[in-house]
DSSP file (Angstrom, degrees, kcal/mol; ACC not computed):
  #  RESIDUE AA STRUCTURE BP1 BP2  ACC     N-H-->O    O-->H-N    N-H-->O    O-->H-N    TCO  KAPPA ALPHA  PHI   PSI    X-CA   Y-CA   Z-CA
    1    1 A X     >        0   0    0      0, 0.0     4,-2.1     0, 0.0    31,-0.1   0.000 360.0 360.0 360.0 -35.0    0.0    0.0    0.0
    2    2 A X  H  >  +     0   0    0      1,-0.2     4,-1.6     2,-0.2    26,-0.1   0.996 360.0  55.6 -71.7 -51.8    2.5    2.4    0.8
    3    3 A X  H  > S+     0   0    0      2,-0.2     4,-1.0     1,-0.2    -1,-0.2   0.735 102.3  48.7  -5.8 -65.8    3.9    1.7   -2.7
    4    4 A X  H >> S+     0   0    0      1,-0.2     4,-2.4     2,-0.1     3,-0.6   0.981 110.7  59.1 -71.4 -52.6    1.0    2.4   -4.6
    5    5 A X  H 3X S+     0   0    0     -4,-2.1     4,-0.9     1,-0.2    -2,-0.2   0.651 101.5  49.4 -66.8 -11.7    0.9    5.5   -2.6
    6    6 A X  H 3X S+     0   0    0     -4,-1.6     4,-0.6     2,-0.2    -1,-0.2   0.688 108.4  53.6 -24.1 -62.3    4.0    6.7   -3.5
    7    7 A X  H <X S+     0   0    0     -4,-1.0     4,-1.0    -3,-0.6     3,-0.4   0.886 112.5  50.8 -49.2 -52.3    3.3    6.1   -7.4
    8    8 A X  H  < S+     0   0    0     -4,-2.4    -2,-0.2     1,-0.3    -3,-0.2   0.781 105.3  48.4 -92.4 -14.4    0.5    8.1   -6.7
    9    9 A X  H  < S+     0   0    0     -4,-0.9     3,-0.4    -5,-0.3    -1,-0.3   0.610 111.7  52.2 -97.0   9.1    2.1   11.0   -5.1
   10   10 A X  H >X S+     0   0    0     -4,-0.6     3,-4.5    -3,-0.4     2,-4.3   0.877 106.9  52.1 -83.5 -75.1    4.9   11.3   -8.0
   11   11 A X  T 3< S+     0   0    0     -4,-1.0    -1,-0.2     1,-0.3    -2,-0.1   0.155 113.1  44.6 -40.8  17.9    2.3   11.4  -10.8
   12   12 A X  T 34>S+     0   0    0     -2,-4.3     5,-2.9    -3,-0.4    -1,-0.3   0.110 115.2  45.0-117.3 -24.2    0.6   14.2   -8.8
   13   13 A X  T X45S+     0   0    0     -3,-4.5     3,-1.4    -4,-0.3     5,-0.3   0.858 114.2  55.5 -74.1 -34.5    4.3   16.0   -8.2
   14   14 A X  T 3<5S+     0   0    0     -4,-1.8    -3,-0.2     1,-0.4    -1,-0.2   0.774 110.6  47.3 -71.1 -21.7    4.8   15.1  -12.3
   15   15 A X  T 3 5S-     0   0    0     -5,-0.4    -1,-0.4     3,-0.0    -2,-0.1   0.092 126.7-103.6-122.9  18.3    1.7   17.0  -12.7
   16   16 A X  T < 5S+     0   0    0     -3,-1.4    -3,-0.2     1,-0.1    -2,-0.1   0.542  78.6 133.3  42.8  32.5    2.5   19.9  -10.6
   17   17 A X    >>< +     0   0    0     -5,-2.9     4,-1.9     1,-0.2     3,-1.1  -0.013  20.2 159.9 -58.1  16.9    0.5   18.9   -7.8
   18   18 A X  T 34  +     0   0    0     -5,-0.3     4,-0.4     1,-0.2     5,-0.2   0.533  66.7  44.7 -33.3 -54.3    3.2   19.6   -5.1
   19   19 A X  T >> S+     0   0    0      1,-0.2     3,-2.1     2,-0.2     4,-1.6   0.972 114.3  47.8 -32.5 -63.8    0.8   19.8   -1.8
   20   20 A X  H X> S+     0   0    0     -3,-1.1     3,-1.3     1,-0.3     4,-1.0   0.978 112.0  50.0 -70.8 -44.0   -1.2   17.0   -2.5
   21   21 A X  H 3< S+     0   0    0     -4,-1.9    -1,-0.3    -9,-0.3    -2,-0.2   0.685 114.5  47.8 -53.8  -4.1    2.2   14.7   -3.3
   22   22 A X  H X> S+     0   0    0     -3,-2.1     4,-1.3    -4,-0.4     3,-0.7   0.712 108.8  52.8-109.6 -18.3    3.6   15.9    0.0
   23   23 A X  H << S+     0   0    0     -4,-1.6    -2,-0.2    -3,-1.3    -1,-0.1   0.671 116.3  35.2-101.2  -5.2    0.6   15.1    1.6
   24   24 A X  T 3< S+     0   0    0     -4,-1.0    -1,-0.3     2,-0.2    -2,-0.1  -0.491 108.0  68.0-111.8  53.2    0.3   11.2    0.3
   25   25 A X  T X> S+     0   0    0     -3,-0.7     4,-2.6   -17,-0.1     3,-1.1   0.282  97.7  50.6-128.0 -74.5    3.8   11.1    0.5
   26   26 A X  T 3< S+     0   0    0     -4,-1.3     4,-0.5     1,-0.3    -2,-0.2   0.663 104.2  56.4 -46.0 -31.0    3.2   11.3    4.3
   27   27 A X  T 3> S+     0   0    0      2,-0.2     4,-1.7     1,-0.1    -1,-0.3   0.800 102.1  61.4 -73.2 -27.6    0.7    8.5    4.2
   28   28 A X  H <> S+     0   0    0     -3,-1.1     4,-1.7     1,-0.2    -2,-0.3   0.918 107.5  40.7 -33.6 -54.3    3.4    6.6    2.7
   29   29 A X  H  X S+     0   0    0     -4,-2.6     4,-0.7     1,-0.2    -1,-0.2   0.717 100.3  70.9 -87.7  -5.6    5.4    7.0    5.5
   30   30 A X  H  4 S+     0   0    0     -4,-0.5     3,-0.2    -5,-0.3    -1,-0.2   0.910 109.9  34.6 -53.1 -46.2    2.7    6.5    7.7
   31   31 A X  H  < S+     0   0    0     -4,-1.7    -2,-0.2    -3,-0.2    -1,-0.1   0.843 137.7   5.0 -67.5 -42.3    2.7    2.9    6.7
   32   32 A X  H  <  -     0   0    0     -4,-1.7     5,-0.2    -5,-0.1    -2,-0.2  -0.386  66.6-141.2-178.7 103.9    5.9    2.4    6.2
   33   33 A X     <  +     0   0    0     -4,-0.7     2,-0.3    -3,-0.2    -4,-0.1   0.068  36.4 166.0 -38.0 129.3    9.1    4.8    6.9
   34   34 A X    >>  -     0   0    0      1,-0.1     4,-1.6    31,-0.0     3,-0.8  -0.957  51.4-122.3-155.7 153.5   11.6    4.3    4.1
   35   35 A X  H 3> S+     0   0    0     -2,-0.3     4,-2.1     1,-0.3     5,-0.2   0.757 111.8  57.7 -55.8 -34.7   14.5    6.3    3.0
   36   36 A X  H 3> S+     0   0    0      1,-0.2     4,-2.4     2,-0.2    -1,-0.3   0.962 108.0  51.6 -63.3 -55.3   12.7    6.7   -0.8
   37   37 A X  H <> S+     0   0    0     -3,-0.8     4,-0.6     2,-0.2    -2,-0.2   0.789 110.9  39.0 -82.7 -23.6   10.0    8.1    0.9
   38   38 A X  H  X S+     0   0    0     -4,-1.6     4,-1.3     2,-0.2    -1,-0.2   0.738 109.9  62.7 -66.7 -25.0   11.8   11.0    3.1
   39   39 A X  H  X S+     0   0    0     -4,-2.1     4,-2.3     1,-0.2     5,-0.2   0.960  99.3  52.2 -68.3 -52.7   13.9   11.6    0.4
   40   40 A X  H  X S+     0   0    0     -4,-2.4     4,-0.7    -5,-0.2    -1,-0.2   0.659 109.7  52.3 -55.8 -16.7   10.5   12.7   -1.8
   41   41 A X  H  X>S+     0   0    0     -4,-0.6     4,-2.2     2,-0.1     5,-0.5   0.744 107.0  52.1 -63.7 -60.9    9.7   15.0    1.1
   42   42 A X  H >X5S+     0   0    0     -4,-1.3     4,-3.9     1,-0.2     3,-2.1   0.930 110.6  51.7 -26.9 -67.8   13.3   16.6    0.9
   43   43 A X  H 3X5S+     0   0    0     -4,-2.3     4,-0.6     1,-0.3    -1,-0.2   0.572 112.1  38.7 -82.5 -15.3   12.8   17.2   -2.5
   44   44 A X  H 3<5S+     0   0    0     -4,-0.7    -1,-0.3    -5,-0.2     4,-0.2   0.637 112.1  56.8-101.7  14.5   10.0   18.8   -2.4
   45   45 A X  H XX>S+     0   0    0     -4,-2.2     3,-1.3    -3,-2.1     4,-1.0   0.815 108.9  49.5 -76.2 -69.8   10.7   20.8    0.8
   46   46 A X  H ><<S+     0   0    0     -4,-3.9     3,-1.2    -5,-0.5    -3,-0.1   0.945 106.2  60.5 -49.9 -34.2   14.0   22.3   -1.0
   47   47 A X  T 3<5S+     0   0    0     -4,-0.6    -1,-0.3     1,-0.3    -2,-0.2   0.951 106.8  42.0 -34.1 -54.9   11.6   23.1   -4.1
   48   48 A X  T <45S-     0   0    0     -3,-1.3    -1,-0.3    -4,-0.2    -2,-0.2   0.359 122.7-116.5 -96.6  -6.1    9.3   25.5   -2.0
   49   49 A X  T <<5S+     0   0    0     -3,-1.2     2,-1.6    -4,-1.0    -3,-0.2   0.678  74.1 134.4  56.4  29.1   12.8   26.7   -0.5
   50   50 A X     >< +     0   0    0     -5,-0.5     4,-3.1     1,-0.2    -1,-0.2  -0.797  27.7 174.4-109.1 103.4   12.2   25.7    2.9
   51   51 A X  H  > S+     0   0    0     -2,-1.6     4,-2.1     2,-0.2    -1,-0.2   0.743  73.2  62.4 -70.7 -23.6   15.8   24.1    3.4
   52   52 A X  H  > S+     0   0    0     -3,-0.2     4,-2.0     2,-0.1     5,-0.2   0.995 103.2  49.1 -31.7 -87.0   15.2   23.4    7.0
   53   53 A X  H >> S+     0   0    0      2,-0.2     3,-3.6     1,-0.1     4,-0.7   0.902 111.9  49.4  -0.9 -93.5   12.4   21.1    6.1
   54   54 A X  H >X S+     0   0    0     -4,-3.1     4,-3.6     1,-0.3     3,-0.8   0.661 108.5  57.4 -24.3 -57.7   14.6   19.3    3.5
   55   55 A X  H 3X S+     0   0    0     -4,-2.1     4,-2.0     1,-0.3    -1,-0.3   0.778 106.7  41.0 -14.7 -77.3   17.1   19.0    5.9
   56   56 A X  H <X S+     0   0    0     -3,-3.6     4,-1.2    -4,-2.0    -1,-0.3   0.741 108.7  57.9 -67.1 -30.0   15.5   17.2    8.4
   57   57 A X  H XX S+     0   0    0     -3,-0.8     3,-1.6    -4,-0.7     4,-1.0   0.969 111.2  57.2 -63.0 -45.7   13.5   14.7    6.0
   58   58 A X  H >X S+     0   0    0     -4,-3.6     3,-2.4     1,-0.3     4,-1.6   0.941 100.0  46.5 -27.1 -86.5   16.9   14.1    5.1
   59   59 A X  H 3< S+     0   0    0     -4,-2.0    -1,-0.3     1,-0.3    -2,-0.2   0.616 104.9  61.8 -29.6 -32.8   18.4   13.2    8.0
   60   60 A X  H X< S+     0   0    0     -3,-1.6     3,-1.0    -4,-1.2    -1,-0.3   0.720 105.3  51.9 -97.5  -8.6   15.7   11.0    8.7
   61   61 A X  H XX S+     0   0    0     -3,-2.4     4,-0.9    -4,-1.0     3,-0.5   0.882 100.6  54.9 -39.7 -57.7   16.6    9.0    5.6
   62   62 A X  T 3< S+     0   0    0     -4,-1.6    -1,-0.3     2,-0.3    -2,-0.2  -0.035  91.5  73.6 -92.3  33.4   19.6    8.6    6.2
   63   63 A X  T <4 S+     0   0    0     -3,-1.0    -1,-0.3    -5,-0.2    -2,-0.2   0.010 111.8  37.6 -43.0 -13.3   18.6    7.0    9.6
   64   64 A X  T <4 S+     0   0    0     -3,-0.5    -2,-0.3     1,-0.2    -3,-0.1   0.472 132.6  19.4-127.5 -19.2   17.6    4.3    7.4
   65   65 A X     <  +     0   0    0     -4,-0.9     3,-0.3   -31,-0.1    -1,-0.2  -0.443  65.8 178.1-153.9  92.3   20.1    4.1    4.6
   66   66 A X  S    S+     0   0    0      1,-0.3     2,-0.1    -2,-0.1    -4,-0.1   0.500  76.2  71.8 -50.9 -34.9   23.7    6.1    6.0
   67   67 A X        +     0   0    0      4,-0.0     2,-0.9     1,-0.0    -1,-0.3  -0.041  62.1 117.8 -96.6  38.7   25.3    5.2    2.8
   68   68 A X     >  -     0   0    0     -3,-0.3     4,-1.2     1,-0.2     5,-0.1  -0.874  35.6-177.0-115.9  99.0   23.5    7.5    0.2
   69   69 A X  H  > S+     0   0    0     -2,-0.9     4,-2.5     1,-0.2    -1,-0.2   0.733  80.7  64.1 -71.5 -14.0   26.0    9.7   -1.2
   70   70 A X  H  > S+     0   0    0      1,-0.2     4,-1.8     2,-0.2    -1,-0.2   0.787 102.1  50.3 -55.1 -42.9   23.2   11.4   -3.1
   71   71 A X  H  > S+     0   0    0      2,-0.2     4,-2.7     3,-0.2    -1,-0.2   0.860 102.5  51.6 -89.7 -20.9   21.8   12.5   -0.1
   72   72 A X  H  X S+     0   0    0     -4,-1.2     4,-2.3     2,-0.2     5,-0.3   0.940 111.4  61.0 -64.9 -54.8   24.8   14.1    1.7
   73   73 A X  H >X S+     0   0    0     -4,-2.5     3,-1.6     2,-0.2     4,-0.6   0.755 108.7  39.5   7.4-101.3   24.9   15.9   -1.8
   74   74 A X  H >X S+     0   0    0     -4,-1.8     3,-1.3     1,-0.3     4,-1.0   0.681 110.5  50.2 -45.4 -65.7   21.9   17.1   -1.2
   75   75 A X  H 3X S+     0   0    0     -4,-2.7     4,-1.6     1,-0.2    -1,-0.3   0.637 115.6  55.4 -69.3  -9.3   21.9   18.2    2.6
   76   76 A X  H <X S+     0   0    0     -4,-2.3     4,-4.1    -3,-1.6    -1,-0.2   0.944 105.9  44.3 -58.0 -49.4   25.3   19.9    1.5
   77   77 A X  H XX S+     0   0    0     -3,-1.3     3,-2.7    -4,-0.6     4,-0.9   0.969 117.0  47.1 -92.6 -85.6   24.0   21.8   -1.1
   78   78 A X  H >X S+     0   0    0     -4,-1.0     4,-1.5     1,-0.3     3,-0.6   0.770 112.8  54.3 -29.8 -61.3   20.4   23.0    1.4
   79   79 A X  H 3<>S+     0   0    0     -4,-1.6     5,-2.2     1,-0.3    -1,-0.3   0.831  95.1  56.0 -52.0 -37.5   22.6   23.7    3.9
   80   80 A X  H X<5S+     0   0    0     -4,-4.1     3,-4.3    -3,-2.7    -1,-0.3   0.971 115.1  47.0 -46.0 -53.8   24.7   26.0    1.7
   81   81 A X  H <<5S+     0   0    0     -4,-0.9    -2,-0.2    -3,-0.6    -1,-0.2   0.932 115.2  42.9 -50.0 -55.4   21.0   27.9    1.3
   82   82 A X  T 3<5S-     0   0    0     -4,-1.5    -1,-0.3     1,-0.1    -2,-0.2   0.287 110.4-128.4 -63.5   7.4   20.3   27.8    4.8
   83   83 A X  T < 5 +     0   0    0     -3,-4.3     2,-1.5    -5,-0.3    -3,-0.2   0.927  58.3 145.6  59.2  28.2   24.2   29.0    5.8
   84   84 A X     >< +     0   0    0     -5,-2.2     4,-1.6     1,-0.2    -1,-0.2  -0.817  22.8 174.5-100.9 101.6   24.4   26.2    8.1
   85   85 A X  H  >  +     0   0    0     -2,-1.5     4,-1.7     1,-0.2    -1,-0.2   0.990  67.7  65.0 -63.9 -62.5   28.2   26.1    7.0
   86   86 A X  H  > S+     0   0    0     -3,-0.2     4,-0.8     1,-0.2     5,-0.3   0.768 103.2  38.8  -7.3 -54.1   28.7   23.4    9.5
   87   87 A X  H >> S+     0   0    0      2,-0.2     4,-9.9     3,-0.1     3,-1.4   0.918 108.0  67.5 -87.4 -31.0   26.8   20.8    8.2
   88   88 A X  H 3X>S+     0   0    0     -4,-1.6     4,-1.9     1,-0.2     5,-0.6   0.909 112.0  37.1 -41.7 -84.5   27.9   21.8    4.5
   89   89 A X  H 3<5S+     0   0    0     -4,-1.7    -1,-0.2     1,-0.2    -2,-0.2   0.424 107.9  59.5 -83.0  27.0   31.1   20.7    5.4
   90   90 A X  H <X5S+     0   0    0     -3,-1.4     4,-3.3    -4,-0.8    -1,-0.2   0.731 114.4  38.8 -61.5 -60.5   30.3   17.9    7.5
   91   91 A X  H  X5S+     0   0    0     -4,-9.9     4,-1.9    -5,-0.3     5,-0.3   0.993 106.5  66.3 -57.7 -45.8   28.5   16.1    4.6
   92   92 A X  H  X5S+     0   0    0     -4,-1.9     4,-1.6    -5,-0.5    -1,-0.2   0.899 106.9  42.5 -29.4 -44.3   31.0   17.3    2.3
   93   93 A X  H  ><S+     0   0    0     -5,-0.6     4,-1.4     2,-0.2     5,-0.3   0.987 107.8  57.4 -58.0 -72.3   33.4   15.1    4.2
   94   94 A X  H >X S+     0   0    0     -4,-3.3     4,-3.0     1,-0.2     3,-2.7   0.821 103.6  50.6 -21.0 -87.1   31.2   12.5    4.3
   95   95 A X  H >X S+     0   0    0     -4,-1.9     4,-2.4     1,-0.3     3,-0.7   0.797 108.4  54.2 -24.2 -73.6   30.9   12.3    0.7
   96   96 A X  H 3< S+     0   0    0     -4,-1.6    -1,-0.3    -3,-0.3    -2,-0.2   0.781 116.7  43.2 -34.6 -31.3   35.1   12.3    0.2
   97   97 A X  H << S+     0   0    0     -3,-2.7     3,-0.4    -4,-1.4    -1,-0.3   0.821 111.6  44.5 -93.5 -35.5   35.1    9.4    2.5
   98   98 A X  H << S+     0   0    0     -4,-3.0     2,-0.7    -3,-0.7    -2,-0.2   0.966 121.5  46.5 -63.2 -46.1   32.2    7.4    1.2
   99   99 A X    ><  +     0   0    0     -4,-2.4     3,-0.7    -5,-0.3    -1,-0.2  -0.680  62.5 162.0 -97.5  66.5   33.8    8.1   -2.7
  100  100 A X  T 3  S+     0   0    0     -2,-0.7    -1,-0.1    -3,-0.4    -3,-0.1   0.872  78.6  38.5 -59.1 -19.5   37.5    7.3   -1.8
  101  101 A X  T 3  S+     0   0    0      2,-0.0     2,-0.3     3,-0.0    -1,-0.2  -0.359  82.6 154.2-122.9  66.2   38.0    7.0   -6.2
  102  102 A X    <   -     0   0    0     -3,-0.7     5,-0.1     1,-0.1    -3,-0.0  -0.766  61.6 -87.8 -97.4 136.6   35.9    9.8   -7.1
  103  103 A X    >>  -     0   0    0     -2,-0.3     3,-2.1     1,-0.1     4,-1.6   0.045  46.1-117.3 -39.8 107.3   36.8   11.2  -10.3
  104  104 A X  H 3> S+     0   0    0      1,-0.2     4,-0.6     2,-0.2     5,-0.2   0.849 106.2  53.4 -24.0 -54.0   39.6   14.1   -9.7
  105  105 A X  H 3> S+     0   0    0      1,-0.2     4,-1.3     2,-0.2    -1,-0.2   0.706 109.3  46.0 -72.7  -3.7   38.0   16.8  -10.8
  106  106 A X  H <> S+     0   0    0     -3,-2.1     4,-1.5     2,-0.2    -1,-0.2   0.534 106.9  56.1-103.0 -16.7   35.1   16.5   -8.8
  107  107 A X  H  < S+     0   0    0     -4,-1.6    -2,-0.2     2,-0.2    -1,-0.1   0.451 108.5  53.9 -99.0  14.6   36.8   15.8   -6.0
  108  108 A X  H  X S+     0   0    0     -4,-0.6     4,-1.6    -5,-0.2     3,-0.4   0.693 103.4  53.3 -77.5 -58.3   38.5   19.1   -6.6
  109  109 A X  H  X S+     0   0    0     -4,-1.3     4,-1.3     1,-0.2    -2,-0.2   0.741 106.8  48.6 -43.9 -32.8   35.9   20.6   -6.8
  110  110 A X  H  X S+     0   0    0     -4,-1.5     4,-0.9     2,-0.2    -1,-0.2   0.671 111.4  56.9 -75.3 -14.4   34.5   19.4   -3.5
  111  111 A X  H >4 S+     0   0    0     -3,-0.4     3,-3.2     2,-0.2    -2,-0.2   0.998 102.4  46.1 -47.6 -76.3   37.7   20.3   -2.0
  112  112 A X  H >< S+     0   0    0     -4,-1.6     3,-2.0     1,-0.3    -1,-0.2   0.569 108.2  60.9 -74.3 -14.5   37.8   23.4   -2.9
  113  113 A X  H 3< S+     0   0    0     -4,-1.3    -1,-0.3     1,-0.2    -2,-0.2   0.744 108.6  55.2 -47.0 -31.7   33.4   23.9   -1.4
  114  114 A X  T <<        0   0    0     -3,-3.2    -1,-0.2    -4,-0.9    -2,-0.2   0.280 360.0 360.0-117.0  18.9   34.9   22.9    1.6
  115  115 A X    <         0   0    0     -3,-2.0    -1,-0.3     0, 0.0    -2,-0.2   0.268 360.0 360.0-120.4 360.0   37.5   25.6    1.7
């Protein structure tokens, strides 16, 4: 069930239903918390620009799957909106450490976000 609702709140985000996807998105997780589903909260908290939000949906994601370099990405890059400098370059680490053979120039480039 949570499944189908999921399906049903991206085909209503695809359709530029954003409220109503956030709000069966949240019966998703009612049923059953999953990293997929917090993440689809994030992303449409960081849409609407509240990067707080995102933040925290994050985080509770990654309470459930720690190895998603996608999402440390991500909470880098809100935090940068939100100034939380801090966390920017916590995840930033994170990421360098999860990717130890991450392409050079992109790990040049994260370097240098984190100076």
């Amino acid at each position: 069930m949570a499944r189908a609702y999921g399906l049903v709140a991206r085909l209503q985000q695809r359709n530029g239903k954003a409220e109503s996807a956030n709000r069966v998105h949240r019966l998703a997780l009612q049923l059953h918390p999953s990293a997929e589903g917090y993440n689809a909260l994030a992303e449409l908290s960081a849409a609407r620009g509240d990067y707080g939000k995102a933040v925290s949906w994050w985080d509770e994601s990654l309470k459930r799957d720690a190895s998603q370099v996608r999402v440390h990405r991500r909470i880098a890059q809100a935090a940068f909106e939100a100034t939380d400098y801090r966390r920017v370059i916590d995840h930033l680490q994170r990421v360098l450490e999860m990717q130890p053979r991450m392409d050079r120039a992109k790990r040049r480039d994260t370097f240098n976000l984190l100076g």
